[in-house]
C-alpha positions in Angstrom: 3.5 4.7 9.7 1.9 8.1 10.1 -0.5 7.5 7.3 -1.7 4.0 9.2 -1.9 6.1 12.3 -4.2 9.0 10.7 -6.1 6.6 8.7 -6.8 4.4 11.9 -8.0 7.5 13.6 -10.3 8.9 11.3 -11.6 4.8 10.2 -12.3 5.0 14.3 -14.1 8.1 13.9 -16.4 7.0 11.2 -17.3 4.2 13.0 -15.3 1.7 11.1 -13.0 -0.6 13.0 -9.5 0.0 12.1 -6.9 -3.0 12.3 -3.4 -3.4 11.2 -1.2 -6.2 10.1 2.3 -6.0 9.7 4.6 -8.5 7.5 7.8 -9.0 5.4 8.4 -12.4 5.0 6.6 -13.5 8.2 3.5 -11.8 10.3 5.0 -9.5 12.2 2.2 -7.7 13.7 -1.1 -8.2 14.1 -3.7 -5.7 15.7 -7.3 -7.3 15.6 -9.9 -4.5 14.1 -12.3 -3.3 16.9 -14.0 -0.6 17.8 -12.5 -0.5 21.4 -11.5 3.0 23.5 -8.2 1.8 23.8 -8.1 0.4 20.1 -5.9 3.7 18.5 -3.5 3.1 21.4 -3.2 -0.7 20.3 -2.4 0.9 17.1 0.3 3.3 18.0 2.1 1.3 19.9 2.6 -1.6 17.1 3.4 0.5 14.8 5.7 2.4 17.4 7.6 -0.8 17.6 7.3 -1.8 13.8 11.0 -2.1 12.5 12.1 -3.9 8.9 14.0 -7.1 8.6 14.9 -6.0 4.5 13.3 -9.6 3.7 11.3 -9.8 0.8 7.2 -9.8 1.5 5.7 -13.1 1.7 2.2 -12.5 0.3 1.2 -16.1 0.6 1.6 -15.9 4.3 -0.2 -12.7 4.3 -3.3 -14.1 2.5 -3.2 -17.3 4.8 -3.5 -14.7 7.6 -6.3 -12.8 6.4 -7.9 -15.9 5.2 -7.9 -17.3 9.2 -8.5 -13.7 10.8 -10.4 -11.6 9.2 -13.8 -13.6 8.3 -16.0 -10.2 7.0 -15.7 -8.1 3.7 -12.9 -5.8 4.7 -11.0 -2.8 3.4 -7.5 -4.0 3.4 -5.0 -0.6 2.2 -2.2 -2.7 1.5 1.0 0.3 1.8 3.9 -1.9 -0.1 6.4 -1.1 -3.1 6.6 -2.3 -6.0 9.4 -1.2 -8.4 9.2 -3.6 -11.5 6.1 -5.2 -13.3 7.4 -8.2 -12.7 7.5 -7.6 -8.9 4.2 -7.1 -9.2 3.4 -9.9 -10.8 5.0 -12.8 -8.5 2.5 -11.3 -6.0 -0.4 -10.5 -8.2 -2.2 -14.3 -7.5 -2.2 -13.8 -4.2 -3.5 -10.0 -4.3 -6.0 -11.2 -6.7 -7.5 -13.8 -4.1 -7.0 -11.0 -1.0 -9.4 -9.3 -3.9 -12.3 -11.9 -4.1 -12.8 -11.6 0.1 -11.8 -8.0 0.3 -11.7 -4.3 -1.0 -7.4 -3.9 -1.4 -6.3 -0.8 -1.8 -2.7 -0.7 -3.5 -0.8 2.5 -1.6 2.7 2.7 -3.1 5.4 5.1 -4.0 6.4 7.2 -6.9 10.6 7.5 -6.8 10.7 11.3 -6.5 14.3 11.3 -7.6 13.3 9.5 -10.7 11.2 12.7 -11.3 14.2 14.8 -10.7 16.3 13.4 -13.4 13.2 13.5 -15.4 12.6 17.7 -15.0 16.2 17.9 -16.6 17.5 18.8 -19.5 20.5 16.5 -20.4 24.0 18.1 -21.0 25.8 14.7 -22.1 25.7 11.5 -23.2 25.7 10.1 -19.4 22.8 12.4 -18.4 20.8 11.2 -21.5 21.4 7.7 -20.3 20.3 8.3 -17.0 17.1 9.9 -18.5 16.2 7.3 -20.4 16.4 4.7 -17.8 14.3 7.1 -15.2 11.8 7.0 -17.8 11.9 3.2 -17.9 11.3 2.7 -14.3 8.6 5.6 -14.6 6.7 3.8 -17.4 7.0 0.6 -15.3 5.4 2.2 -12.1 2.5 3.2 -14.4 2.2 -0.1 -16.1 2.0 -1.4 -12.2 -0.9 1.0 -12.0 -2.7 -0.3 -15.3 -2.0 -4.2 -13.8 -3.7 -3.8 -10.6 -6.3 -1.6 -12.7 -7.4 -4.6 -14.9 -7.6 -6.8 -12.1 -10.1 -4.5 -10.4 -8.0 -3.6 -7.5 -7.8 0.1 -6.5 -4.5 1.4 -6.1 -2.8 4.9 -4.7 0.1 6.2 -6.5 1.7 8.6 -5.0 4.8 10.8 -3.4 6.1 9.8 0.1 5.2 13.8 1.4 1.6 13.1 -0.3 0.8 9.0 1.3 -1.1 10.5 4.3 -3.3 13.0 2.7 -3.6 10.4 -0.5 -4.4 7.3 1.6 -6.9 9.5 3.7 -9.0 10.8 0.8 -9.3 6.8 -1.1 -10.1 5.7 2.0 -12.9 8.7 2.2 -13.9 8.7 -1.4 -14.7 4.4 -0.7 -16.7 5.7 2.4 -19.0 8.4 0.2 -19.4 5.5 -2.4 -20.1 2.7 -0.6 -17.8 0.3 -1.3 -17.6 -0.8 1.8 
């Protein structure tokens, strides 16, 4: 949430109209992007009300949205989760198409307490088990990164502390290049 607020703040700054839509396995939210004086207010108070329903995210829905309401090249930074590969990949079509309209920008999460267990030195057969699966899950999150790579689509891997100043400076470094 804080990371769409700064990034909507500093997109309204550089002139860019900031936007936001909100989904699980419906639309939950939908701000239209403008460039209006009361448009970071629109903002804050969605997200202010933003709450999860724990359903799984319905991608399809999400592209039929964007498909109907967003009708210009757009910089969609997509903050979502994906644990697995394979999570990755029921999705992946319809990111793909989001792609061929649109500039996505993957933001998700490194497990930071995957990267504890990793920084230790095992003491027993349990702690070497635990280890090895960390290291599973961390190969996989990588392997996401490689995925969306192949396909073209940007992505931000990151910690939950870093997702603000992380998002921020993609979302700058696309502005110096042009991208958008």
């Amino acid at each position: 949430i804080n990371a769409s607020l700064v990034l909507g703040h500093v997109a309204w700054i550089k002139q860019d109209k900031p936007g936001l839509i909100g989904f699980s396995n419906k639309i939950s939210t939908y701000v239209q992007a403008d460039r209006k004086g009361n448009q970071l207010l629109r903002l804050q108070e969605a997200l202010y009300n933003a709450n999860t329903n724990f359903e799984e995210s319905n991608y399809e829905n999400l592209l039929a949205t964007v498909r109907s309401k967003i009708t210009q090249r757009s910089l969609l930074m997509l903050f979502t989760n994906f644990e697995t590969l394979s999570g990755l990949r029921r999705q992946l079509k319809y990111i793909r198409k989001l792609a061929t309209q649109h500039l996505v920008v993957i933001v998700f999460l490194e497990n930071t307490e995957l990267k504890e267990v990793l920084a230790q030195q095992p003491q027993n057969t349990f702690q070497i088990y635990e280890q090895t699966i960390a290291q599973k899950f961390d190969f996989e999150k990588r392997q996401i990164v490689k995925e969306l790579q192949q396909y073209g689509i940007l992505s931000v891997y990151t910690t939950p502390q870093q997702i603000t100043v992380n998002s921020l400076n993609n979302y700058l470094e696309i502005k110096t290049r042009g991208l958008i």
